[in-house]
Structure formats: structure tokens, C-alpha cells
Backbone bond lengths (Angstrom), bond angles and torsions (degrees), N, CA, C in turn:
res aa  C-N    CA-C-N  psi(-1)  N-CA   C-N-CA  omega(-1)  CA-C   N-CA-C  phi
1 X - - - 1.461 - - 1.526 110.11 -
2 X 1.553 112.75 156.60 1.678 87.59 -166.80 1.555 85.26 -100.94
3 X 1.599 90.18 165.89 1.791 116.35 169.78 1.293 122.75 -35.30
4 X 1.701 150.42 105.27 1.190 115.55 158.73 1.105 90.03 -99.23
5 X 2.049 86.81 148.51 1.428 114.57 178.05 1.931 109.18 -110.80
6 X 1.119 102.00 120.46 1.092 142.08 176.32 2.343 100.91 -29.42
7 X 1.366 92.18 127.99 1.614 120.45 -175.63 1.812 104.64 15.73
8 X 1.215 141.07 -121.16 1.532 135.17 173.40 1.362 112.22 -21.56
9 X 1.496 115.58 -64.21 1.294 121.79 -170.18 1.590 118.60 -43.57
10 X 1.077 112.24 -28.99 1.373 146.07 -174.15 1.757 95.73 -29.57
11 X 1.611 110.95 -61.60 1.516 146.15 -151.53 1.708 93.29 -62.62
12 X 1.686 116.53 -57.53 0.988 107.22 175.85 1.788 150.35 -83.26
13 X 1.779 90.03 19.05 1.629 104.61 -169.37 1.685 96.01 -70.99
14 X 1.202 126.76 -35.85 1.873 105.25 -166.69 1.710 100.00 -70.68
15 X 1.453 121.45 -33.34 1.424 113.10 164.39 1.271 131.79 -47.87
16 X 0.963 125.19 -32.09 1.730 143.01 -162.21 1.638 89.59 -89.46
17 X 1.681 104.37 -51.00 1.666 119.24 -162.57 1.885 104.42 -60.93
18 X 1.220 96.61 -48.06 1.591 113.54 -172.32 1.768 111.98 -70.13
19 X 1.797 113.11 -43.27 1.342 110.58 -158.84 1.382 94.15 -116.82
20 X 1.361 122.20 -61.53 1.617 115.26 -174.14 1.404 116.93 98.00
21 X 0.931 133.07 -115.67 1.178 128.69 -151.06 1.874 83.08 -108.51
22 X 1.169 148.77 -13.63 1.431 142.77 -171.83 1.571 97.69 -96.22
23 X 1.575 126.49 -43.42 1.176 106.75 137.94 2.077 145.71 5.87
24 X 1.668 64.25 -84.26 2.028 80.56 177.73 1.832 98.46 -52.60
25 X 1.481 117.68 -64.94 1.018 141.04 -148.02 1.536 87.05 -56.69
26 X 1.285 128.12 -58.85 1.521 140.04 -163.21 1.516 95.58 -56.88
27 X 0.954 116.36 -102.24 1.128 131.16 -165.78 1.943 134.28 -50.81
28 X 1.541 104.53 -19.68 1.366 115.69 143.47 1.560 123.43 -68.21
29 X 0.952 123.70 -24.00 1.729 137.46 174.04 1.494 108.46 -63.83
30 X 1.625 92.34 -43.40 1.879 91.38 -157.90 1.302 98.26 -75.73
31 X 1.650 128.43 -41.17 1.228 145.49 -149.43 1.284 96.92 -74.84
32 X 1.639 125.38 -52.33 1.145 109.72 163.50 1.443 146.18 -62.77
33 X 1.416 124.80 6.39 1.229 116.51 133.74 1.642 136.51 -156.66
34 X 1.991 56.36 73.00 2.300 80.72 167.57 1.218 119.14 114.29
35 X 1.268 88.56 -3.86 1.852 71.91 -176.72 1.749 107.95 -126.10
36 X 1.796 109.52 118.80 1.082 133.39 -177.37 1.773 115.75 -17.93
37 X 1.255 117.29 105.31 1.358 107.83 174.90 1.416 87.54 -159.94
38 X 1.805 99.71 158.79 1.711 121.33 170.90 1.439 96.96 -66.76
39 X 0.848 165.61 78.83 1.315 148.47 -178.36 1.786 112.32 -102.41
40 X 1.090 112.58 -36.48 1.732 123.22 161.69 1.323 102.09 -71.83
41 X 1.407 143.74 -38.40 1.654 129.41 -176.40 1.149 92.73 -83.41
42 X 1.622 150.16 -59.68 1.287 154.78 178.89 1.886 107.35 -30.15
43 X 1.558 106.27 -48.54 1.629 122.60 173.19 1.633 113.19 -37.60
44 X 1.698 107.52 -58.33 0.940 139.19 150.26 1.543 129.60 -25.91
45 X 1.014 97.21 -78.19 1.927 105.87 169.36 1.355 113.58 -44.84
46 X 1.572 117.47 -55.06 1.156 133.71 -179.85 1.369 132.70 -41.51
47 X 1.802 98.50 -37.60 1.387 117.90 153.50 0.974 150.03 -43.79
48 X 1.497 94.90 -65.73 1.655 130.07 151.97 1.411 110.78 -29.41
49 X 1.474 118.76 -64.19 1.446 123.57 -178.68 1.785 121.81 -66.51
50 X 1.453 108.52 -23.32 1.484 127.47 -178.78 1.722 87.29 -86.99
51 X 1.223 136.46 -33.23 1.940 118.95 175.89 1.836 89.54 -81.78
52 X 0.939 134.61 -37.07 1.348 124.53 -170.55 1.929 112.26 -56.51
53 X 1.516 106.22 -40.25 1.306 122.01 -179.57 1.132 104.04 121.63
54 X 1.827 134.58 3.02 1.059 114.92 -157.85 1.848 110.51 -107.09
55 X 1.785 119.95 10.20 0.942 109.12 -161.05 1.888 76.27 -158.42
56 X 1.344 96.04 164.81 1.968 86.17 -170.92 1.769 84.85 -105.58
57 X 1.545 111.03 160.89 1.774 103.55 -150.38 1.820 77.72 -100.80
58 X 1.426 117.92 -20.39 1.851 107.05 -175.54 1.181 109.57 -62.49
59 X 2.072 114.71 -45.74 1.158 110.63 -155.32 1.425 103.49 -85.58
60 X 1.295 130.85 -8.05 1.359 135.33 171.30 1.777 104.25 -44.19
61 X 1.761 86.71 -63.07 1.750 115.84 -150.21 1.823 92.29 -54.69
62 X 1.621 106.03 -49.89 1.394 128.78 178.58 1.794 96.69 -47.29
63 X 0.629 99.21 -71.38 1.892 96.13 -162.87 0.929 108.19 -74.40
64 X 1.887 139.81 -7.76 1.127 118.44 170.89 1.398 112.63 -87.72
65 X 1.345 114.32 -16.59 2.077 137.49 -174.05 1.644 89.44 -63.16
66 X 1.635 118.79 -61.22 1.541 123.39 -151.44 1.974 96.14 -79.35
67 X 1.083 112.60 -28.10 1.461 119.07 -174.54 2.262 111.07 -74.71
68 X 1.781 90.50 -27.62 1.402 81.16 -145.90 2.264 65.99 -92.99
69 X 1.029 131.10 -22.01 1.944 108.97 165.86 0.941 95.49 -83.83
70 X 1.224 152.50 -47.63 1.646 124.27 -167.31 1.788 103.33 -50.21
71 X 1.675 112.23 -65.63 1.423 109.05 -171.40 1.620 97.59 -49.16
72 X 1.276 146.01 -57.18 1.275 148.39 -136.05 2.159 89.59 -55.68
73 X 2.030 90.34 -61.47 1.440 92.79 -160.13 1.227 100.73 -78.48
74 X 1.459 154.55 -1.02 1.360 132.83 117.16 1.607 112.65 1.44
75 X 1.261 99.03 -109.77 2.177 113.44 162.93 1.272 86.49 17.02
76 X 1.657 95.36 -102.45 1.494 121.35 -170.69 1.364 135.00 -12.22
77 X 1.831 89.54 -48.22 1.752 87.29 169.19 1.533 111.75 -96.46
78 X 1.079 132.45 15.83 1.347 143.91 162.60 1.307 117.38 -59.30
79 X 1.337 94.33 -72.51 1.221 111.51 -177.04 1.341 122.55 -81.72
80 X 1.290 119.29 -22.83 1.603 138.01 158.46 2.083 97.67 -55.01
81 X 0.637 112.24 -53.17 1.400 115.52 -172.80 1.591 141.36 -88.04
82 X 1.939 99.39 -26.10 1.122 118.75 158.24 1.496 137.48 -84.21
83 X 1.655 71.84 -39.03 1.729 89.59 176.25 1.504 124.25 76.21
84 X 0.805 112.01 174.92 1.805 108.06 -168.45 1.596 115.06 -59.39
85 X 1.404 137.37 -44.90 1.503 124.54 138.71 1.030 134.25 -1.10
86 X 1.047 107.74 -60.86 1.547 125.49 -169.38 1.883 112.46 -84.53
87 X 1.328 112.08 -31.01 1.173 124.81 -173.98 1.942 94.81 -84.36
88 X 1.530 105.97 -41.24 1.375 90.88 -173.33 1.443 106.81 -74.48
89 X 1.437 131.13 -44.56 1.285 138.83 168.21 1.461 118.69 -13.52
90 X 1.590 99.77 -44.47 2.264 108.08 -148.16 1.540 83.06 -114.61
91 X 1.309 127.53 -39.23 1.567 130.85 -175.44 1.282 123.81 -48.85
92 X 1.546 102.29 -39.13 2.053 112.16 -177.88 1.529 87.76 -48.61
93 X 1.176 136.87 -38.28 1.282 119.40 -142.98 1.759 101.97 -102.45
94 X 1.377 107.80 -4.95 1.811 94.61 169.02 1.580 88.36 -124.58
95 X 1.102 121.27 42.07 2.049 116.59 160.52 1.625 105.58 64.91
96 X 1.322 102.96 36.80 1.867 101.75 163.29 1.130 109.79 -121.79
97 X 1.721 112.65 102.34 0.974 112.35 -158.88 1.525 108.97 -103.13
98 X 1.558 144.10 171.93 1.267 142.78 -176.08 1.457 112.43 -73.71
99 X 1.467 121.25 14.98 1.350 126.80 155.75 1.548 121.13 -103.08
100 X 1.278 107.62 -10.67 1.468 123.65 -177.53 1.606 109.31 -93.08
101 X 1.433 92.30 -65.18 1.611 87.08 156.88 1.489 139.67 -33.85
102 X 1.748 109.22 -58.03 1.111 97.16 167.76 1.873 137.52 -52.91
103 X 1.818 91.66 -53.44 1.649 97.99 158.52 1.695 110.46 -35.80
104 X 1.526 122.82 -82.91 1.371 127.45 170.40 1.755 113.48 -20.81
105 X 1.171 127.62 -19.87 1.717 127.07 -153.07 1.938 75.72 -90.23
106 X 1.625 101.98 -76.76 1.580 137.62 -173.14 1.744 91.50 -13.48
107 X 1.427 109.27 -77.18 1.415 114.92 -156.47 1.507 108.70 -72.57
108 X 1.141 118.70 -28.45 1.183 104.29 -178.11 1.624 123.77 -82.18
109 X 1.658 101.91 -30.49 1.691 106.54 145.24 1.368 113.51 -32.75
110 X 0.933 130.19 -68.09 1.628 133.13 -168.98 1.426 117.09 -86.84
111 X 1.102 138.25 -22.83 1.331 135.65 160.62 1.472 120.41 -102.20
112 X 0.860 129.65 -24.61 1.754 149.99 177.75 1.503 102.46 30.82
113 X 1.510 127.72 -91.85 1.390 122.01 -162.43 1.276 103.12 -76.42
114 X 1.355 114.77 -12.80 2.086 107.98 -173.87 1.794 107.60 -55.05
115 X 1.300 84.55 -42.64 1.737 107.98 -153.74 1.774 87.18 -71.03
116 X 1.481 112.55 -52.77 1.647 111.21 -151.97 1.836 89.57 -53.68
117 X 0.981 131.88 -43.15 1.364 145.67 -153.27 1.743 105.48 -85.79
118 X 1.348 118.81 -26.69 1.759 106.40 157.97 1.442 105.65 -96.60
119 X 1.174 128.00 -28.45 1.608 135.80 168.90 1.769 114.62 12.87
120 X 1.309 91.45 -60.59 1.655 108.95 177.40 1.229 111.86 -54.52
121 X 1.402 115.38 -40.88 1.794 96.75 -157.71 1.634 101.13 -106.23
122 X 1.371 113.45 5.75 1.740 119.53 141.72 1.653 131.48 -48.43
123 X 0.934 115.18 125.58 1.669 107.63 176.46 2.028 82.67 -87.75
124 X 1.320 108.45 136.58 1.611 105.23 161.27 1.479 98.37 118.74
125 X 1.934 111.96 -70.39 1.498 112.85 168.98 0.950 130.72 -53.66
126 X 1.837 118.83 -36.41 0.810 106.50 -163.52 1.639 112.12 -109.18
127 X 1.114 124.98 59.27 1.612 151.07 -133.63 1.943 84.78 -170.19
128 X 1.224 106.04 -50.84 2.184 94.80 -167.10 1.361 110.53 -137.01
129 X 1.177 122.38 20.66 1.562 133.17 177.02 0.810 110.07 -51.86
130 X 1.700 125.31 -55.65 1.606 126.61 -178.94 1.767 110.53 -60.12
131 X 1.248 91.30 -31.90 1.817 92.71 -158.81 1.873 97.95 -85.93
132 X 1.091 110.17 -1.07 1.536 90.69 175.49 1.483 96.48 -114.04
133 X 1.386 129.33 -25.05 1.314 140.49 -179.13 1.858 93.08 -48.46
134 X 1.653 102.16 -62.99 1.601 96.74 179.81 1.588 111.73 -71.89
135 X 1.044 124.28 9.84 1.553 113.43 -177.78 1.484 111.89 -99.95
136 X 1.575 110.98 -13.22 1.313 122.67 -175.34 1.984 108.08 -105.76
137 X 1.398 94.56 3.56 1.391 102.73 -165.48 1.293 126.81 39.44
138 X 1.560 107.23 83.12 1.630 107.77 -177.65 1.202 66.18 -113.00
139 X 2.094 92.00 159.62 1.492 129.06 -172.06 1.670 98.19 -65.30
140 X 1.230 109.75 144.38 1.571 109.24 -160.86 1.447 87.56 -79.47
141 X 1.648 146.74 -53.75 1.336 145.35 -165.00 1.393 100.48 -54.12
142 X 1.164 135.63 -38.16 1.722 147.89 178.80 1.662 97.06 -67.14
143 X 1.039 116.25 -59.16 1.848 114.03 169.24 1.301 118.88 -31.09
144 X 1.716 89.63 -62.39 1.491 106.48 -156.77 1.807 98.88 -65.17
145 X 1.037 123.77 -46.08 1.653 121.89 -170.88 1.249 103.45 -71.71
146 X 1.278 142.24 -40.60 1.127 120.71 -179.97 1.904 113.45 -85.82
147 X 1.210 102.28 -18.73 1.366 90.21 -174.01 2.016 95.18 -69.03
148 X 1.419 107.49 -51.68 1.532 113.72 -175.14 1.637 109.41 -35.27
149 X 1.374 108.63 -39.40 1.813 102.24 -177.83 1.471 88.57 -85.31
150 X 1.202 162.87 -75.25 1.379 136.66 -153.44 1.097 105.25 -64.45
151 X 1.134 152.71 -16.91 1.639 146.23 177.96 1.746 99.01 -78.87
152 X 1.178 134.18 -57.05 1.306 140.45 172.18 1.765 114.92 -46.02
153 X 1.073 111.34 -45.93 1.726 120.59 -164.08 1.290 90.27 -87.51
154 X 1.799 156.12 -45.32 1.298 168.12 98.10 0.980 97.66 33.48
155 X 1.722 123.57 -102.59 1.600 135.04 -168.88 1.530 123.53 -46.45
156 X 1.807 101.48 -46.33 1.577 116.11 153.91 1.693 141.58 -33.26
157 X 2.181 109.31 -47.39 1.006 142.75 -165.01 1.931 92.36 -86.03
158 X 1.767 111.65 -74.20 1.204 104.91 168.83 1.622 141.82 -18.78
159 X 1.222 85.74 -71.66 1.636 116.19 -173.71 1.394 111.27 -57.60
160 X 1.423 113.64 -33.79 1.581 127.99 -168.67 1.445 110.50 -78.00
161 X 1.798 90.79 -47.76 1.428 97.67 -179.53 1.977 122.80 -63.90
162 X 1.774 99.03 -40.42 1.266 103.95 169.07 1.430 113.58 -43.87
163 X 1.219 115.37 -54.35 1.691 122.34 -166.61 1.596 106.29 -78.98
164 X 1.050 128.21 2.73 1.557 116.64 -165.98 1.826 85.49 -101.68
165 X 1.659 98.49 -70.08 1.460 138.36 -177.72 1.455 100.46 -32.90
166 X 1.165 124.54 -48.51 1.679 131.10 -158.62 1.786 118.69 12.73
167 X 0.788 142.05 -101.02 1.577 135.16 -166.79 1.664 113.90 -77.44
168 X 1.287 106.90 -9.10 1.402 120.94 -172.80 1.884 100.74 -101.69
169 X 0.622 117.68 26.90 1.874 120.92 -155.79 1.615 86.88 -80.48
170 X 1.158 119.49 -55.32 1.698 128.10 -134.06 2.071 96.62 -75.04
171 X 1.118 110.54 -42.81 1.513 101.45 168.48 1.575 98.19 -100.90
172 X 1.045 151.98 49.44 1.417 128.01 120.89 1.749 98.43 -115.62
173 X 1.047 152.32 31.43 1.594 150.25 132.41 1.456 100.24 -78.80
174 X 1.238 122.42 -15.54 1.837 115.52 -156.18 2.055 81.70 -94.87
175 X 1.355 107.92 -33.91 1.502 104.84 -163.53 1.578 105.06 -68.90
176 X 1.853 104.65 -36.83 1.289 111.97 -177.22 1.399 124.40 -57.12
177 X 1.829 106.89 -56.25 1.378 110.13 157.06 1.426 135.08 -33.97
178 X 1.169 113.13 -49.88 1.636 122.52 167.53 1.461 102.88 -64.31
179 X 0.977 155.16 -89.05 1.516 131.27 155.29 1.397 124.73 16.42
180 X 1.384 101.46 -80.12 2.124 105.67 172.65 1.630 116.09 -61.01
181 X 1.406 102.36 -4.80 1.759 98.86 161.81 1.184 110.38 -97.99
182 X 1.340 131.27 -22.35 1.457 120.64 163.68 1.841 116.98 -44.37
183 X 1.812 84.78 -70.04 1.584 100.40 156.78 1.932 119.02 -8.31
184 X 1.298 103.67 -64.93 1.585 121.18 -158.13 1.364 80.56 -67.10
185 X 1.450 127.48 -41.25 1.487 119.29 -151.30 1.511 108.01 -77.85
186 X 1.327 98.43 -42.53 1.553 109.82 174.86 1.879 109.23 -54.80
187 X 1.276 101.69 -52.48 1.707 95.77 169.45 1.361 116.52 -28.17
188 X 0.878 107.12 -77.58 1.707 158.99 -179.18 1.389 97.55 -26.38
189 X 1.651 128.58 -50.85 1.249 128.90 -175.96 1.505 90.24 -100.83
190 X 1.400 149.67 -50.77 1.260 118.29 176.23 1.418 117.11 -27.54
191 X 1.508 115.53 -70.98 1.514 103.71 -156.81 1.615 122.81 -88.03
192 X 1.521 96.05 9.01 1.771 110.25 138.13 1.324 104.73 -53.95
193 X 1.302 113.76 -68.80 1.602 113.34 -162.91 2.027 110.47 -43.38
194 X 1.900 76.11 -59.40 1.707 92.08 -168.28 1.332 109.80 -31.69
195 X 1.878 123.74 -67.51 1.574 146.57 -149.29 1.690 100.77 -53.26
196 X 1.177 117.46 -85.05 1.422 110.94 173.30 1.909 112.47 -10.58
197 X 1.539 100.95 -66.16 1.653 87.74 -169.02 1.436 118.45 -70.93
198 X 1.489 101.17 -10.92 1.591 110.81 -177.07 1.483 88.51 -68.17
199 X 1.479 135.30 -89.77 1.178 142.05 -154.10 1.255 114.96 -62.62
200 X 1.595 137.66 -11.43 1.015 124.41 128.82 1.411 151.23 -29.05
201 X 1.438 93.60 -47.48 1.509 119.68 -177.83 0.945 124.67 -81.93
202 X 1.858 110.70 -29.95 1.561 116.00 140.58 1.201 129.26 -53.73
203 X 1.226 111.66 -29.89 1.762 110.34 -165.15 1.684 92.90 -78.61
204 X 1.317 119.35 -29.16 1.290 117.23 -164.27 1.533 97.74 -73.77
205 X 1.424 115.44 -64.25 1.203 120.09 -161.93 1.811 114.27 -50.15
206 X 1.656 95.96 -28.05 1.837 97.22 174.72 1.549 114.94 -74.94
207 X 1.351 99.93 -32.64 1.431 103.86 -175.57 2.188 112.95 -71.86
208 X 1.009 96.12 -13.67 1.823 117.83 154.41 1.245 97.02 -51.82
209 X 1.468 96.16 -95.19 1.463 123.17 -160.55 1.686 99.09 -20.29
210 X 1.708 98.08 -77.00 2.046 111.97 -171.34 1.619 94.19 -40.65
211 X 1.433 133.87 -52.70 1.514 111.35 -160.91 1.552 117.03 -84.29
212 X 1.695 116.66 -8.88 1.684 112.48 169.48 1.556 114.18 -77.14
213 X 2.026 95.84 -11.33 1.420 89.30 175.39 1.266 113.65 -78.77
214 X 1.186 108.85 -33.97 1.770 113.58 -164.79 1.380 112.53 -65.82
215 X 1.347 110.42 -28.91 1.501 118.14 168.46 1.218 130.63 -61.78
């Protein structure tokens, strides 16, 4: 009999039913760089159907880990290659706008592999991580390792939870989410913290600059 999946999840059972495991593969790829898809609730479902018996819960976890760095370093060379043009150009159209970017440029200058490595459990980062990661030119082997452990601990956490969780999923994802807004909040007051010493440190470093000139 097939799986029903429980209230939202509901939407994506003829996908799961129809594609399966190319599914997962599809649509975690795209999401990672940029283009709008369930691909973390889909993670989810997938689970669900791997505790049911109908999907194996490794090869899920497996193909969503290899799907969600392949899509990531996609991004990467996107934006490694296009460059910010190109990102603002194709971006109007999934809501990254040239004010986001810039914010997005800032933090990842200063945090670089911290960020690539929670990336995933962001709604927003983890949608353009790769593509600003290459827009800021971090060393692609430095990408690649940290993006590989947040893509692994991500696909792993999901998938596990779908299959453990099964009919009970929908209020413990609701607990998780509230969690990843803490997360946002914690961002949120870091680079409160950070900005001050940043623009300090600018002001200092110009105020150098003007007096080696004057000399």
C-alpha cells in the first residue's frame, strides 16, 4: 500500500511515487544552486518512505549528501566564473537581490568556511552558498571540505529523522525549525557584534593611509 505522508508532506508523495530516489537526486541539486525547490521537506518524505520499507533510508541519506555538493559546486563555479553580473542578472528572478549580495559578499569575507559548513540548515544560504562562496573566491578545496561536512551532517540529520520520526514528523520539524530561527538570531547578533569592529578598523586603517600621505 503506498505511504501516506503526513499534512504538507502530503503534496510530495506522487513525486517520491513516480521518481524515487532520482527525485531526491533532482531536486536537492537544483536547490542547491538557486533554484526554488522542497528539497529539505522532500529529504524528509524520503525518509518517511525508507521507515515504511519503500525506499532504503542509506541510499536516500547517500544521494541526497552526493547531490546536495555536486549542486553546491555547481554555485561555485557559477559564480566563480560569472561573477557578480551574472549572479545579479539570473538572481532578480529567485529574490537575490544586489543588497543581499552585498550583505552575502561581507560575511562570508569574514567567516568563509564557518558559514559554508552551517549553510544547509539556513533557508536562503543554503539556496547560494556555493555561488557567493565562488564570487568571493574562496580556495575551491577549502569550499569543497567544508561544504562536504554540511552536506553530509544535513542529508544524514533529515533523512534519519524522516525514517525514525515517521507519522509523528510534522510537530517535531515544526520544533526543529524554531530552533534554525534561533540559529538566524544568533547570526543576526554576531554580525551586530562583528560591524562596529569592522568599520572601525576601516576608519582606522584610512585614517593611516591620509597621514603616510601627508608625510
Amino acid at each position: 500500500m503506498p505511504t501516506a505522508l503526513p499534512g504538507p508532506l502530503g503534496a510530495l508523495a506522487p513525486v517520491l511515487d513516480h521518481y524515487g530516489y532520482l527525485a531526491v537526486a533532482g531536486l536537492v541539486m537544483v536547490e542547491s544552486f538557486g533554484v526554488p525547490a522542497p528539497a529539505q521537506t522532500l529529504l524528509i518524505a524520503a525518509g518517511l518512505y525508507a521507515g515504511s520499507g519503500r525506499l532504503n533510508v542509506f541510499l536516500v541519506a547517500l544521494i541526497g549528501f552526493g547531490a546536495a555538493v555536486i549542486g553546491d559546486s555547481v554555485g561555485f563555479w557559477i559564480g566563480r566564473v560569472g561573477g557578480r553580473r551574472l549572479v545579479l542578472r539570473v538572481g532578480r528572478y529567485v529574490g537575490l537581490t544586489e543588497k543581499r549580495i552585498d550583505w552575502a559578499e561581507g560575511f562570508f569575507r569574514r567567516h568563509g568556511g564557518k558559514i559554508v559548513a552551517v549553510a544547509r540548515f539556513v533557508d536562503g544560504l543554503r539556496q547560494f552558498n556555493g555561488v557567493v562562496a565562488g564570487m568571493v573566491n574562496m580556495p575551491w578545496w577549502r569550499f569543497l571540505a567544508f561544504n562536504a561536512l554540511g552536506a553530509l551532517v544535513w542529508s544524514s540529520l533529515w533523512t534519519v529523522l524522516g525514517y525514525v520520526a515517521g507519522q509523528h514528523i510534522n510537530p517535531i520539524y515544526d520544533e526543529v525549525r524554531r530552533y534554525q530561527t534561533y540559529l538566524l538570531i544568533a547570526i543576526a547578533v554576531a554580525v551586530i557584534l562583528v560591524l562596529p569592529r569592522w568599520f572601525w578598523r576601516r576608519h582606522r586603517h584610512a585614517a593611516s593611509g591620509d597621514g603616510s600621505a601627508a608625510s
